[in-house]
N, C-alpha and C positions, 0 to 999 in steps of 0.2 A: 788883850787882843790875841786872836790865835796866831800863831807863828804860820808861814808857808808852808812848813815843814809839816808842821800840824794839820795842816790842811789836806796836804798832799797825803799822808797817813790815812787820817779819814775816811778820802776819795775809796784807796784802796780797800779799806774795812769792809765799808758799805758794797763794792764792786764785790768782793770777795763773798760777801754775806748774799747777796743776790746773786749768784752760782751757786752760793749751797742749797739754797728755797729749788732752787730749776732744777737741782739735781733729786731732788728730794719727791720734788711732784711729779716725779717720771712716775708711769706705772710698770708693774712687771712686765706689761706687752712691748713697751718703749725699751727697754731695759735688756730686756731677755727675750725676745721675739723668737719661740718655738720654730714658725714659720717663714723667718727673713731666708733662706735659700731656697725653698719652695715653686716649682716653677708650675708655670697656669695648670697643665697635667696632671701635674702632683695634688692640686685644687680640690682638682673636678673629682681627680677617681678616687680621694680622699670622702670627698664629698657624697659625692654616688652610693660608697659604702655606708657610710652611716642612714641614709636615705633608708637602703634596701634592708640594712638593719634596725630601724625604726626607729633609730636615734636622733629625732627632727628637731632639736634644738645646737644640738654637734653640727649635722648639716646644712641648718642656715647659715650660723656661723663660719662655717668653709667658704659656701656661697658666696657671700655677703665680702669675705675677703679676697674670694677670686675676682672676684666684679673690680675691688679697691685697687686692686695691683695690675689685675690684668684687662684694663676696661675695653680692650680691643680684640678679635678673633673668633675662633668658632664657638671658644672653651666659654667665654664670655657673654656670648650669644645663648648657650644653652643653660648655663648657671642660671639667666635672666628667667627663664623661664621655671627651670628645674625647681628652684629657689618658691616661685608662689605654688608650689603643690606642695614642699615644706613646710610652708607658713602653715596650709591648709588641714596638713596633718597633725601639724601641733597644736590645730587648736585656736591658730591668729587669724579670723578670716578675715579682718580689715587691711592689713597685711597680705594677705595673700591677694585681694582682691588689686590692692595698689601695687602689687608687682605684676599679678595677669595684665592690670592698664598700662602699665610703662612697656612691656613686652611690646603689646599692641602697637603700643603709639611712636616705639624705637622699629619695630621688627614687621610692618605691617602686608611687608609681602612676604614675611617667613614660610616656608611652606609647611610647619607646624603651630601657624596663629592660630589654627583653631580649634588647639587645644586649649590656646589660654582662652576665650569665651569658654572652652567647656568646664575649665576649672572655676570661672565666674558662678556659671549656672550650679554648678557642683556646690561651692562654698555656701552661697544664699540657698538650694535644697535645704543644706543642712544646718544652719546657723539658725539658733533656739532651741536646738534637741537638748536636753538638759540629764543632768545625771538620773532625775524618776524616769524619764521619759524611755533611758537605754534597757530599765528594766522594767516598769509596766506598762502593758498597754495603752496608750495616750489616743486620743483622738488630733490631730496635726492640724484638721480645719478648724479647730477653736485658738489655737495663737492670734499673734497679732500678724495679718494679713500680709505687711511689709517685703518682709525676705521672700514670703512665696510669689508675690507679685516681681519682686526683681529675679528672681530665677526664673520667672515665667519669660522676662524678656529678655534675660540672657540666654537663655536655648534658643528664645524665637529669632534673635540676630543669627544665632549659630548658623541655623536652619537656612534661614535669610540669605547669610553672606557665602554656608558651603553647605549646602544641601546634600550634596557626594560625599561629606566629610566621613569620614569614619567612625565618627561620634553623634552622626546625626539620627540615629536607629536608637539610639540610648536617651538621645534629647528628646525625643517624638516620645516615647513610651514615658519620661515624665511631664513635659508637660500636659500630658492628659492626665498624670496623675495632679499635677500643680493646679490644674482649670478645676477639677473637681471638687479639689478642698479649698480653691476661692468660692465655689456655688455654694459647697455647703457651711464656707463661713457665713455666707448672706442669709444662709435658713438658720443658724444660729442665733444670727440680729436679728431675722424675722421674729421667730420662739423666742425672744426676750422682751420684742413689744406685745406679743401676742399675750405672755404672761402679767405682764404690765398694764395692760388694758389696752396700748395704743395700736388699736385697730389699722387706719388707716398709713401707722409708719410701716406696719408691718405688711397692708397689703402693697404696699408699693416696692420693700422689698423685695416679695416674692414677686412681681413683674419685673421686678430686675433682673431675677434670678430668669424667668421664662424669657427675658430679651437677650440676655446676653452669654448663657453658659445653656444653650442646648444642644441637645444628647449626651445630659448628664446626669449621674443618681438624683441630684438636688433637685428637678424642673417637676416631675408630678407630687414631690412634696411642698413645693412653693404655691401649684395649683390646690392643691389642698389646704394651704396656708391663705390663701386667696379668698378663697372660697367662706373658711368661717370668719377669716375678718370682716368681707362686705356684706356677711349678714350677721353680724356683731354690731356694724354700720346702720341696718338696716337697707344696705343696696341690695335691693334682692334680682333685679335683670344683672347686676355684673358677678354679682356670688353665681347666679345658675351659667351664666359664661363657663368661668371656672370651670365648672360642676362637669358641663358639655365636653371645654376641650381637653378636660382628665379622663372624662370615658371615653373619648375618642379614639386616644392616645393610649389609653391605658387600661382597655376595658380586662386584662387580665391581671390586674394589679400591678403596684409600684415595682420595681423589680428589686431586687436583696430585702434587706431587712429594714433600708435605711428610712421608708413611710412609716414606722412604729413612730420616729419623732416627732412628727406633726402630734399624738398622745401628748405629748408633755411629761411624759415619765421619764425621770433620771434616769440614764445609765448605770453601768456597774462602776464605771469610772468615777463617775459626778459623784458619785454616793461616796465611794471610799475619799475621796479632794474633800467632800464636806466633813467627814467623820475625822480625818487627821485634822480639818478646821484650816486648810488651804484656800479656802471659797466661801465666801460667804456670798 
């Protein structure tokens, strides 16, 4: 039987041996903390620098530690926000998007909230641009529709909630570019039932496209689209509809180049996607 003695020994072994594991799982931040005298100031314009200097992984990190230490004040206040146009710069737009909504939903009479909607609408713009896309020319309405749909309704709040913003001149000029490449993803799906034979998916498409996106490049190629599906149908009173209200509308042609598509000829793009064997 162990002695008390022996026991008591033990106790301390074991006590001893669990302070050496605690001391051990420290990390060097716990350890050696760079920034334990650091005051919120020292944060920010730590922070700010690396921002300006394009170093957005330094800068979240600054950020993200101002916030930890100093969760209360101006410096803290603007970190909040500063912090999702970093995220956005590096690269994290799920991240950036979850700090524009905390911003909002902590700061919501900030007299700068509406920068963070604008950085929402910014992130979802830009989110699926891909490394081919930074250097060939990509068509943006053949994506998946998703992200352009939520920047579309990220500006439109902007718009919505500060129409005098200072960012709302910027938001107007994309979401006409964002309505445009929703119209012409719908004449994309249209031209993909049309090649497929399915007539009537495709002309109801294309009255999608004339209900809901007009005064856009996409509306007298949808009529056109219209037009030979319901006499692929054999509707011929709703195909000469069509017919009527693209001459009406359009009796000097489509405007740009975008009417070639209704053809069904690849692009220069499709061709090169299919020849590297990206598309089938």
């Amino acid at each position: 039987m162990p002695t008390l003695r022996s026991k008591q020994l033990l106790t301390w072994m074991l006590l001893a041996f669990g302070l050496l594991l605690g001391a051990c799982s420290n990390t060097p931040d716990e350890t050696n903390d760079e920034y334990a005298e650091w005051t919120a100031e020292q944060f920010y314009n730590e922070a700010k620098e690396a921002l300006l200097d394009k170093r957005y992984e330094k800068a979240t990190k600054l950020y993200e530690k101002l916030e930890a230490r100093y969760p209360f004040g101006k410096y803290a206040t603007q970190a909040q926000l500063d912090v999702a146009y970093a995220y956005y710069k590096n690269d994290e737009p799920d991240s950036a998007i979850a700090a524009a909504d905390r911003f909002i939903k902590l700061n919501p009479a900030h007299p700068h909230v509406d920068y963070a909607y604008y950085i929402k609408g910014l992130v979802n713009y830009n989110r699926g641009i891909g490394f081919i896309d930074r250097f060939i020319p990509t068509d943006s309405s053949q994506r998946d529709p998703g992200a352009t749909l939520d920047s579309y309704k990220d500006f439109e709040e902007l718009l919505r909630r500060f129409p005098n913003s200072r960012y709302a001149e910027d938001s107007r000029k994309r979401i006409i570019s964002l309505r445009n490449n929703l119209a012409m993803y719908e004449i994309h799906v249209a031209d993909f039932y049309m090649r497929r034979e399915a007539y009537l998916a495709a002309a109801r498409r294309g009255g999608e496209v004339v209900r809901k996106y007009q005064r856009t490049q996409a509306v007298p190629i949808a009529l056109e689209i219209m037009e030979q599906a319901y006499r692929k149908l054999g509707m011929t009173q709703l195909a000469d509809d069509a017919k009527r209200v693209y001459e009406t509308n359009y009796a000097a042609g489509a405007p740009g180049q975008a009417a070639k598509d209704v053809n069904y000829d690849p692009s220069a793009v499709e061709k090169v996607w299919k020849f590297m064997g990206l598309e089938e």
